[in-house]
N, C-alpha and C positions, 0 to 999 in steps of 0.2 A: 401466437404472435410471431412474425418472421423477423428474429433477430441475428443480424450480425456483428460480430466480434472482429474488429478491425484496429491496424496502428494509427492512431490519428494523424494526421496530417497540418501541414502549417495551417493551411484555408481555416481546420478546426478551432483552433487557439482561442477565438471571440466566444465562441458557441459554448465551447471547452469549460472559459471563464465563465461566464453567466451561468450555463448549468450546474455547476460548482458551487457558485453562492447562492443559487435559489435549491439547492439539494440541502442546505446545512443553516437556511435562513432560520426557521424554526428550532433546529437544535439546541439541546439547553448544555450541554456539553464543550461545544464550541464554541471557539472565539472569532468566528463568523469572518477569517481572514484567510481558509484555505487554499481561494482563486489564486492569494498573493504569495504562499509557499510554491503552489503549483508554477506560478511564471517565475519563480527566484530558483527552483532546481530544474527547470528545462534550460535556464544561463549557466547554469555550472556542469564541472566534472563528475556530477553525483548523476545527472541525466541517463539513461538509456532509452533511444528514442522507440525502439522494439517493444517496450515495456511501458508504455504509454499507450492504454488502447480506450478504445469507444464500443459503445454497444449502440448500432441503430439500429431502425425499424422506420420501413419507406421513406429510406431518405433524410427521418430525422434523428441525432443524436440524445438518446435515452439515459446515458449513463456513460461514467470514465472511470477508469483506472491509473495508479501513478506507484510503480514496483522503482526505488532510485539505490544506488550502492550507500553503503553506510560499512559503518565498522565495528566489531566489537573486540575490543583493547583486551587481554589476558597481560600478566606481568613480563613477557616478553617480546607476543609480536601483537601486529591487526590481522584479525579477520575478517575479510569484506564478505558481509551478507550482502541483504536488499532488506528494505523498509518500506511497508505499505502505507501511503499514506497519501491523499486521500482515494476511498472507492464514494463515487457521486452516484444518484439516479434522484433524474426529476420525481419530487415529490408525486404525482399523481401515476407514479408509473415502481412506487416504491412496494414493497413487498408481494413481487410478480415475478421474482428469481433472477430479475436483470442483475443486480450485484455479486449474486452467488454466478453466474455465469461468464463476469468479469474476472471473477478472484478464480474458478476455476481456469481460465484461459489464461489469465499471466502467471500461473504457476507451473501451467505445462511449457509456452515458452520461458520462462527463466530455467527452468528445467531443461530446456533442449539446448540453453544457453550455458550449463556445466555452473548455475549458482548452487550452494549448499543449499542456503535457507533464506526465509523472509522473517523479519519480525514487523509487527503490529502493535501499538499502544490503542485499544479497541472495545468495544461492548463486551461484556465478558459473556452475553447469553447469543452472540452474533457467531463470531469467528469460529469457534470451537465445532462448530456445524461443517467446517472446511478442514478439520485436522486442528487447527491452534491450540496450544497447550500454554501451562504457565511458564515465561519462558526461565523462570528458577529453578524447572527440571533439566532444565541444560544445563543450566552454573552461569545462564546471562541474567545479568540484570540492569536494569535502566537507571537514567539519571533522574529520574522524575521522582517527586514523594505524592506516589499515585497505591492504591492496592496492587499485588501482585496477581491479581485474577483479570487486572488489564491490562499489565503484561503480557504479550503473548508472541510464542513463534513455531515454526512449522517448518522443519526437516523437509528438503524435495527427493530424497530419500534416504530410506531407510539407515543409518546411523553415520547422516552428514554433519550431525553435529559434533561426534565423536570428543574429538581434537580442540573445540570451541567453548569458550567459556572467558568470563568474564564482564567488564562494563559496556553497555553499548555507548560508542561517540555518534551522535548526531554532529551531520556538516553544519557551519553555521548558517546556512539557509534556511533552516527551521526555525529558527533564533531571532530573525532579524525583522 
């Protein structure tokens, strides 16, 4: 398949949307309102528009990605990571490596963008295939009362989390 990895563009947004809720229509996991995360942090400060990308293939878009800044609070300062959330590909185009080509391609640009790390709230049999670890061997942990094995985040190198540790704050965009 001739796939390219590109930043999406305004014109995308419709497209963007709909394949978004028909990627997670079926999912029993979801709460089937990701399109409407995805249009509540391209309106805010948490946006990076670099990090926003599509995967097509002749023309049509297969799949998205959405890398946004977030924070994780220690008892003195914030740390802005990124938060992946969500990686889309249309169902009939789903386990054919478009998502793992997504996730590798906004790790290297956020990587060439000087971010530490990404966290993920995720399949625990998915991510880990990309590096994602539990992110409680960093010392983060989430606000969620979810298991620690969907927890998950991933260093963009080697001992960027050092220094990092603590609660992750989600923007209220994910909230609302």
């Amino acid at each position: 398949m001739d796939l390219q990895i590109r930043q999406e563009l305004p014109k995308d947004k419709e497209l963007v949307s709909a394949l978004i809720q028909e990627a997670f229509a079926n999912e029993p996991m979801s709460d089937h309102r990701e399109q409407f995360l995805v249009e509540r942090l391209r309106k805010s400060e948490h946006y990076i528009p670099e990090l926003s990308l599509v995967a097509v293939s002749k023309g049509q878009i297969l799949g998205h990605i959405l890398l946004s800044k977030i924070n994780v609070k220690d008892n003195h300062q914030f740390h802005e990571v990124l938060a992946l959330a969500p990686v889309s590909v249309l169902p009939e185009y789903q386990r054919k490596g478009i998502g793992g080509k997504l996730i590798s391609e906004s790790h290297r640009k956020a990587r060439e963008m000087n971010f530490k790390g990404i966290l993920v709230l995720g399949h625990k049999d998915y991510y880990p295939k990309f590096g994602y670890k539990a992110a409680d061997n960093f010392g983060i942990s989430f606000p969620f009362d979810v298991p620690n094995e969907n927890c998950m985040a991933i260093e963009l190198y080697q001992g960027a989390f050092k220094n990092i540790s603590g609660k992750v704050q989600y923007p209220k965009e994910f909230f609302e």
